[in-house]
N, C-alpha and C positions, 0 to 999 in steps of 0.2 A: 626700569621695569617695563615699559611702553616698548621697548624691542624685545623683552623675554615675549611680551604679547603677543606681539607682531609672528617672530617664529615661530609661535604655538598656532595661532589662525591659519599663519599658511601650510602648517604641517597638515592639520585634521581636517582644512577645506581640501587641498592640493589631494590628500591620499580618499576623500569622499568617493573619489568616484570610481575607485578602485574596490571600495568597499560595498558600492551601487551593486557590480558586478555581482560579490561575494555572497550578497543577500536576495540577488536575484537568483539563485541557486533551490529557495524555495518560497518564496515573497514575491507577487507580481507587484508590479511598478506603484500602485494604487495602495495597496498595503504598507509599502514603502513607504510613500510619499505619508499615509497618514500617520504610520508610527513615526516617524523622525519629526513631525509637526506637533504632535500629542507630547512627545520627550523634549523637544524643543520649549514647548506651553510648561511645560510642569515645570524645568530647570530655570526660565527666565520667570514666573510669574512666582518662585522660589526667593531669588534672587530680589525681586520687588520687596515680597513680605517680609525681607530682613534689613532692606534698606527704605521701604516706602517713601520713595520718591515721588512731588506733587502729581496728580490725578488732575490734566489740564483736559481732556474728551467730552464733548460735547454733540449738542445734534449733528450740529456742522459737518463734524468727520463720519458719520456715518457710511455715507454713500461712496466717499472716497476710500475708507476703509474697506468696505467689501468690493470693490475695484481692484486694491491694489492686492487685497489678499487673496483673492484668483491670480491675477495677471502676474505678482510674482512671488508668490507662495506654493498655490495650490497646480498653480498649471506648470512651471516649474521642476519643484519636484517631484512630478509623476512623472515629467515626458524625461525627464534625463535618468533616470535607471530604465527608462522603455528603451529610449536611443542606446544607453552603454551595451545591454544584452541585444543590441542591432547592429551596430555600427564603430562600437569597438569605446573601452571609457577615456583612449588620451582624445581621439577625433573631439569627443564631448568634452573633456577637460578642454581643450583648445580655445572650443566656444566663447571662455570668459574673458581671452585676451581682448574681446571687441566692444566690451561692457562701454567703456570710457570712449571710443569711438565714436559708437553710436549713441551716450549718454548728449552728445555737440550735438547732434542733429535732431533730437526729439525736444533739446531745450529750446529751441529757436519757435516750434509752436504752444509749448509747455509756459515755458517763461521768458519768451517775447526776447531771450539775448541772440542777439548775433554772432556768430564764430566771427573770432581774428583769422587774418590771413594762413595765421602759423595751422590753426585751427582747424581750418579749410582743408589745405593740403592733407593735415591728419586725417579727415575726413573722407577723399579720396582715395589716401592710400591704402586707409581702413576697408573701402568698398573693393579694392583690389585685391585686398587679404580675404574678404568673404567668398570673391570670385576663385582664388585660388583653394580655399577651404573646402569649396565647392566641387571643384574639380579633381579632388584627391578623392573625397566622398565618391564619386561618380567613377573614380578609376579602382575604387572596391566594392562594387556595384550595388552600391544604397541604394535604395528606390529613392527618387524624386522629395517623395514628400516627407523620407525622412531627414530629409538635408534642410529642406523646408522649416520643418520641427526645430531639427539642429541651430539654426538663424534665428528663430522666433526667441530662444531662451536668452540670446543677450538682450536683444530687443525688447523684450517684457523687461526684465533686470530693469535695462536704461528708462523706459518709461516707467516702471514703478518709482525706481529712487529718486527721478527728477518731481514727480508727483508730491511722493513724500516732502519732498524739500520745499515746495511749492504751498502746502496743506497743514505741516506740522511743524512749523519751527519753532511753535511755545509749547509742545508736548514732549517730555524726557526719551529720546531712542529708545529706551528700554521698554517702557509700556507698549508702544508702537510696535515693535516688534513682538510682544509677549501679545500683544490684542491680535496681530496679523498671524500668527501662528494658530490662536485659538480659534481663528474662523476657519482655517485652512482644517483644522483637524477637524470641526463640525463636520466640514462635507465632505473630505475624503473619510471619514473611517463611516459612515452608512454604506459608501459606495465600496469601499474594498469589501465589509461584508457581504454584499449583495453582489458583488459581481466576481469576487478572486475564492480561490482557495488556497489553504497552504500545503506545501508538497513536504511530505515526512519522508525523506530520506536520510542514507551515508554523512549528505551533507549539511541538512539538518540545523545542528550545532554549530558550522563554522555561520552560515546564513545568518543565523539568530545572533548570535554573536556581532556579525557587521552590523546587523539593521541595530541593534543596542548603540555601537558605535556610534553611527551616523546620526541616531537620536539624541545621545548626551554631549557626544562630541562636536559634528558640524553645527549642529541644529540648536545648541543648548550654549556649549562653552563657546566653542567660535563665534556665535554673533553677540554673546557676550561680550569679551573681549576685543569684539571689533567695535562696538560700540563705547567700550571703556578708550580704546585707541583713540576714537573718534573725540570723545570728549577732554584728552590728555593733549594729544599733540595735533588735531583738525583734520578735516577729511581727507588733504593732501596727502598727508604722510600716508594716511590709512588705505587710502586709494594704492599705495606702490604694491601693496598686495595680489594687485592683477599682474604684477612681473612675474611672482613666485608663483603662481596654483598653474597657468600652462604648461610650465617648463616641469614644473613636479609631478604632471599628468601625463606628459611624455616620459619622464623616467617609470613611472610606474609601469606606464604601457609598452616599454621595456622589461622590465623585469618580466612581467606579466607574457611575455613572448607573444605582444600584439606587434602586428607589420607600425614600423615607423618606419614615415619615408623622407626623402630629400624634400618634398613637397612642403610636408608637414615643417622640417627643422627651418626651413626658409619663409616659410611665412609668419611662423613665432617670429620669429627676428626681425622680421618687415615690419611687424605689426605693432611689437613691444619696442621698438627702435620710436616709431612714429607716435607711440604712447608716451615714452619720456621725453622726447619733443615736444608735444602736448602740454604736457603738464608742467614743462618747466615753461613753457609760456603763462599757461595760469600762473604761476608762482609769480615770473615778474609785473603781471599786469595787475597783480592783488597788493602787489609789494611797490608800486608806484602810483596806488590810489591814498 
């Protein structure tokens, strides 16, 4: 059952951000961002009330909690349907490939561990792949600061979830995420009212439609799911899921008749190359303690 999961998460993350696009058609990014966190909140805090699972939250997590549900919630999913309707949704699907990457180097001040050698390298190669990520950006003349942006989203990713791991290991994945979704919807849906309107057009319907999607779907059943993964087979397995969502961002932004270029197909593969390298180091140094 643990692999029907697995290729449902990657289906409905990987085609997310093709659906970013679809909803950007009459939904600015901030609307986005709060419907899919609002749909997200209802379908896990759903999920709680037919399984309530213990209530381990405390003052403690407070302060952490409204940290990480900016840093990878609320900031998050605003800026990446702002970037897909800028800069095109595989460029931004891409992004994810560097989660794990960068997740080695924010733990070294997060959680005091040191990258192995293997680790290292990945690290590196990883910096090489942002450089080259960079550079494709800039040869479809992004401005500066949205490549900027672009960077920033794995990097919040990696310090959130290393955070998490750091703050909550006696509280169930599932509240955590149903709590960090429902602060993100607090402050995004005042500011989509206050600052977005929605565009009634032609396309209307199909808009409404993806931002549904992306609500029950990404936001709802997938981090469900991933979190069911998490607790079935460990975060290794669940981690392989940053192989599938890049590669299926570029197909999308294929069909989609966005420019794919050499650049782009060569640094997936640099990067998700030096990813399973990675983590097959984790596995044998977890697997020889």
């Amino acid at each position: 059952m643990h692999y029907l999961f697995f290729l449902i998460v990657s289906l409905v993350w990987g085609s997310g951000f093709y659906l970013m696009k679809l909803a950007g058609f009459a939904f600015g990014p901030i609307t986005i961002g709060a419907s899919s966190t609002f749909g997200g909140a209802v379908f896990l805090w759903g999920f709680w009330a037919i399984n309530r699972t213990k209530w381990n939250i405390d003052k403690k997590h407070i302060i952490p909690l409204l940290f990480i549900a900016f840093m990878g919630y609320a900031f998050p999913f605003v800026v990446q349907p702002f970037l897909v309707n800028r800069i095109g949704h595989g460029f931004v699907g891409m992004m994810v490939s560097l989660v794990p990457v960068l997740t080695i180097v924010v733990s070294i001040p997060i959680l005091r561990l040191l990258p192995s050698k293997v680790q290292l390298v990945g690290v590196l190669v990883g910096i090489i792949g942002i450089g080259l990520m960079v550079f494709d950006g800039l040869e479809r003349d992004a401005k500066p600061v949205y490549l900027l942006m672009a960077v920033s989203v794995p990097l919040f990713y990696a310090i959130s979830n290393t955070w998490i791991q750091k703050s909550f290991q006696q509280v169930p994945p599932i509240i955590i995420a149903a709590l960090l979704m429902t602060i993100s919807m607090t402050v995004l849906i005042p500011l989509a009212v206050k600052m977005e309107q929605i565009t009634i057009n032609d396309r209307f319907t199909t808009a409404a439609v993806a931002m549904v999607l992306i609500a029950v779907l990404s936001r709802g059943l997938g981090m469900l799911l991933f979190y069911r993964i998490i607790r079935s087979k460990g975060p290794l397995f669940a981690g392989l899921v940053t192989y599938v969502i890049p590669v299926e961002a570029l197909i999308w932004s294929w069909f989609d008749n966005e420019k794919v270029t050499i650049t782009q197909v060569i640094t997936i593969a640099i990067v998700l190359l030096m990813v399973g390298i990675v983590q097959r180091d984790i596995v044998r140094r977890s697997g020889s303690r």
